[in-house]
C-alpha positions as CSV (number, residue, x, y, z in Angstrom):
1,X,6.6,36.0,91.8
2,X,3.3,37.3,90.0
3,X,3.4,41.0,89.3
4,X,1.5,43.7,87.3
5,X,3.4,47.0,85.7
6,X,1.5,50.0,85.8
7,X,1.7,53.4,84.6
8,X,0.1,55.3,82.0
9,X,1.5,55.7,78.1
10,X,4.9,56.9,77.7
11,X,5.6,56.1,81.2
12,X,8.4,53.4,80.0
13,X,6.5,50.1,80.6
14,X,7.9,48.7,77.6
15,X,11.4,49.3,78.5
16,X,11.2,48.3,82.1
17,X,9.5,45.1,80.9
18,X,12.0,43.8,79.0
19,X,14.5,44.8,81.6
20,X,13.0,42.8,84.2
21,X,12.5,39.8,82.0
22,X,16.0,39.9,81.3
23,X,17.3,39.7,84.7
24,X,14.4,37.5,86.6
25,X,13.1,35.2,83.9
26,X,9.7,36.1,84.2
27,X,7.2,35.8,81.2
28,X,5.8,39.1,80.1
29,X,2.1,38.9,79.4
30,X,1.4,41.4,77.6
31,X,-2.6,41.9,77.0
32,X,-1.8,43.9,73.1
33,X,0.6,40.7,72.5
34,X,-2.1,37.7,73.9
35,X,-5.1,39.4,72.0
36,X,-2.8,39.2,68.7
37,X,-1.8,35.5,69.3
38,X,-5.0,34.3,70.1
39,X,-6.6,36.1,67.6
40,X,-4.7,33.7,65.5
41,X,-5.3,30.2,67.7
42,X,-8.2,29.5,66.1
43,X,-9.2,29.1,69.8
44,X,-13.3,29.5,70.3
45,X,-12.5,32.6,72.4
46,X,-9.5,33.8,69.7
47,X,-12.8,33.3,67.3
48,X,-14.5,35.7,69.3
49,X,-12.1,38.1,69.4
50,X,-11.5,38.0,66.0
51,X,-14.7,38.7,64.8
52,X,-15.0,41.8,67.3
53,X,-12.4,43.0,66.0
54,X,-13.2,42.4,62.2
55,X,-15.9,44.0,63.5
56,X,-14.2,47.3,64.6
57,X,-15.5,46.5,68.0
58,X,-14.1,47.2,71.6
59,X,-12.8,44.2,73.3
60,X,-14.9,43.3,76.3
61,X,-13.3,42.9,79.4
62,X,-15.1,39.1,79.4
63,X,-13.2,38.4,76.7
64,X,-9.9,40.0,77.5
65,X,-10.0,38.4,81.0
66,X,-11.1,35.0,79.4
67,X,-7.4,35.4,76.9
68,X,-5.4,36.0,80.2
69,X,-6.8,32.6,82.1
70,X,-5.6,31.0,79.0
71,X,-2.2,31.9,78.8
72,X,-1.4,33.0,82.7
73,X,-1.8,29.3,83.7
74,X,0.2,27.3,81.1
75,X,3.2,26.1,82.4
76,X,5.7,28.8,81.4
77,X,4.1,30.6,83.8
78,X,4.5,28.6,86.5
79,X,8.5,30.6,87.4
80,X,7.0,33.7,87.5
81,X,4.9,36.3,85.4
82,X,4.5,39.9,84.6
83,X,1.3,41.3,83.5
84,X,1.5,44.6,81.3
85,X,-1.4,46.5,79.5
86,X,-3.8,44.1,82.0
87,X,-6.1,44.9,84.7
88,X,-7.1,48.0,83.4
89,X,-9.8,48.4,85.6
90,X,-11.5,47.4,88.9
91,X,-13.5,45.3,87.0
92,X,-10.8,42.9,85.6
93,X,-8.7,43.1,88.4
94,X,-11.7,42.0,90.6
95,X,-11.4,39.0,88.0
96,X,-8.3,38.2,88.2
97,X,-8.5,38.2,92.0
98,X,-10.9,35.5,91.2
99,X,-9.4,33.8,88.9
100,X,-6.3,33.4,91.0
101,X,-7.2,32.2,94.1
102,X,-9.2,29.7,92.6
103,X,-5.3,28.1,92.0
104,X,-4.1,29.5,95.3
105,X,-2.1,32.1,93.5
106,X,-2.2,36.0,94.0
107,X,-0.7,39.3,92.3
108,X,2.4,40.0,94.6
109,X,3.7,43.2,93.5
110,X,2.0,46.0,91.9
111,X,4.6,48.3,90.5
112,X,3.4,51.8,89.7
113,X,5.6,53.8,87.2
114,X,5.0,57.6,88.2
115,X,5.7,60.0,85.0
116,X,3.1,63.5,84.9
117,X,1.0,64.1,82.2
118,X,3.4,67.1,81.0
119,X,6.5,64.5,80.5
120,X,4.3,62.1,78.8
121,X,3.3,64.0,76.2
122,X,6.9,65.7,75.7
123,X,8.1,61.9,75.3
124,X,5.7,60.1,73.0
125,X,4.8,63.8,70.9
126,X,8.7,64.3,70.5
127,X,9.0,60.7,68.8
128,X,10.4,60.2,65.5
129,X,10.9,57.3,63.3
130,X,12.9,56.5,60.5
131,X,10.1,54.3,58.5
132,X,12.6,51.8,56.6
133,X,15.2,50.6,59.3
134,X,12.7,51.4,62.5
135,X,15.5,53.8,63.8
136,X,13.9,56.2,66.4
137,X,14.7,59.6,67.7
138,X,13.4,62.3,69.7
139,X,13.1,65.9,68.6
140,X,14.5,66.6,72.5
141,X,16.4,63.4,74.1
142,X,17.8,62.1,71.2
143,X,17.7,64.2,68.2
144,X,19.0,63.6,64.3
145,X,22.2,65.5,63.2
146,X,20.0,66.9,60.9
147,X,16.7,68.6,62.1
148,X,13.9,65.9,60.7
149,X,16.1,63.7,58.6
150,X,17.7,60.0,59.3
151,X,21.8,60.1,60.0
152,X,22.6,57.4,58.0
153,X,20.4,57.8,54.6
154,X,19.4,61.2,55.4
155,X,15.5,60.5,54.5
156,X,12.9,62.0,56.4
157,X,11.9,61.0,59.6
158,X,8.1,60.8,60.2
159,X,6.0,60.9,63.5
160,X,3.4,58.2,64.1
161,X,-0.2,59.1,63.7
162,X,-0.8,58.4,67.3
163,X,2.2,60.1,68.5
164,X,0.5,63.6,68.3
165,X,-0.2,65.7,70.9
166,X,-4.3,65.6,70.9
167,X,-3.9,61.6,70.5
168,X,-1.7,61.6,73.7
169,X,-3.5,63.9,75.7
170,X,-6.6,61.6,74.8
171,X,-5.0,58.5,76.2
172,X,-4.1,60.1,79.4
173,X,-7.5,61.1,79.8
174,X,-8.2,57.2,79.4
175,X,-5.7,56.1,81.7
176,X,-6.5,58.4,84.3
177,X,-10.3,57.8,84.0
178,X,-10.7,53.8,83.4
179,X,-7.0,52.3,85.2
180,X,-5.9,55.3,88.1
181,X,-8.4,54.4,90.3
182,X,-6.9,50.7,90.4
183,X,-3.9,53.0,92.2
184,X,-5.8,53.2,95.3
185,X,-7.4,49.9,95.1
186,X,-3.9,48.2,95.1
187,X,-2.5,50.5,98.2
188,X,-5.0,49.8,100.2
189,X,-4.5,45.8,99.1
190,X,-1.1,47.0,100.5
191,X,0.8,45.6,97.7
192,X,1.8,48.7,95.4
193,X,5.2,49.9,95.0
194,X,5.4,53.9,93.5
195,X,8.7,53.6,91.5
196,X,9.9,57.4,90.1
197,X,9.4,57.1,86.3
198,X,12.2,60.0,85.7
199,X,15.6,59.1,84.9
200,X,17.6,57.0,82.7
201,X,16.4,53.5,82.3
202,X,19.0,51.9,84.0
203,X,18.5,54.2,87.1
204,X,14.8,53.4,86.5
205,X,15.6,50.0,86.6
206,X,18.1,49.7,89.5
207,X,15.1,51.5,91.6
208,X,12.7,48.4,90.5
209,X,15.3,46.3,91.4
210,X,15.3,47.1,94.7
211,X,11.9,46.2,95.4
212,X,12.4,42.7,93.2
213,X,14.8,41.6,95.6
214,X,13.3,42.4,98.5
């Protein structure tokens, strides 16, 4: 089964991912994870990329799809796959269409994680990290014993630069501009699947479920 994990920041991609990877096997591409590892293939297009980003460039989507027909066709892949972070817009998912039927494969599955813009921000702005172990919190789901300090050393607790408020509000406007209209374009492709993004992760996960196993 080929599917692609949607949803904007915050919405719990990350956690779902490795979730469904456990339990079906499939490889998780994820686009933040193949730009990385070709960056460092010494590839001609990991060349590229590395000089646009030396560069302090934006990655073109010719590039980004040109890293994904590298890695979505080695044989790893062939058991399934899961792309995350990748098409981001109607552009790249137009080539990927491409690119797939050109081996007589498609994108099955389309799974939409549904979180509002209000939750998102409470989420990622509420984060809090302990910098030395990587422990996390959250000033509201899961708070320290004590307001802004670590349980077990009792140092402060830090939030990440991007984790503020005007940074996630900025992203949203991203997401909602450049990769929501893909929502459409999928449902009327008839293969999205709206999956309620509130919850714990497990009841997030035994809804997904139910659409895997199908």
């Amino acid at each position: 089964m080929h599917i692609i994990l949607l949803g904007p920041p915050g919405s719990g991609k990350g956690t779902q991912a490795q979730k469904i990877t456990s339990e079906y096997g499939f490889v998780q591409l994820c686009t933040g994870d193949m730009l990385r590892a070709a960056c460092n293939s010494g590839s001609k297009i990991g060349l590229q990329l590395k000089k646009v980003m030396d560069d302090g460039k934006l990655v073109s989507d010719e590039i980004v799809i040109g890293i994904v027909q590298e890695r979505i066709f080695q044989s790893d892949c062939d058991a399934g796959y899961m792309l995350d972070g990748f098409p981001r817009n109607i552009i790249q998912d137009e080539k990927l269409d491409a690119m797939l039927a050109g081996q007589n494969q498609q994108i099955d599955r389309v799974l939409l994680l549904s979180v509002n813009d209000e939750v998102v921000v409470r989420r990622i702005a509420g984060r809090r990290f302990h910098v030395a172990s990587g422990r996390s919190y959250h000033v509201e789901f899961n708070p320290p014993e004590i307001e802004g300090k670590d349980d077990l050393t009792g140092e402060l607790l830090i939030q990440r630069a991007d984790d503020n408020e005007d940074v996630v509000k900025s992203r949203l406007k991203i997401y909602h501009e450049q990769t929501e209209p893909l929502v459409k374009y999928f449902e009327e492709k008839g293969i999205l699947v709206t999956i309620d993004g509130l919850g714990s992760p497990d009841e997030i996960f035994s809804k997904i479920k139910l659409v895997l196993d199908q």
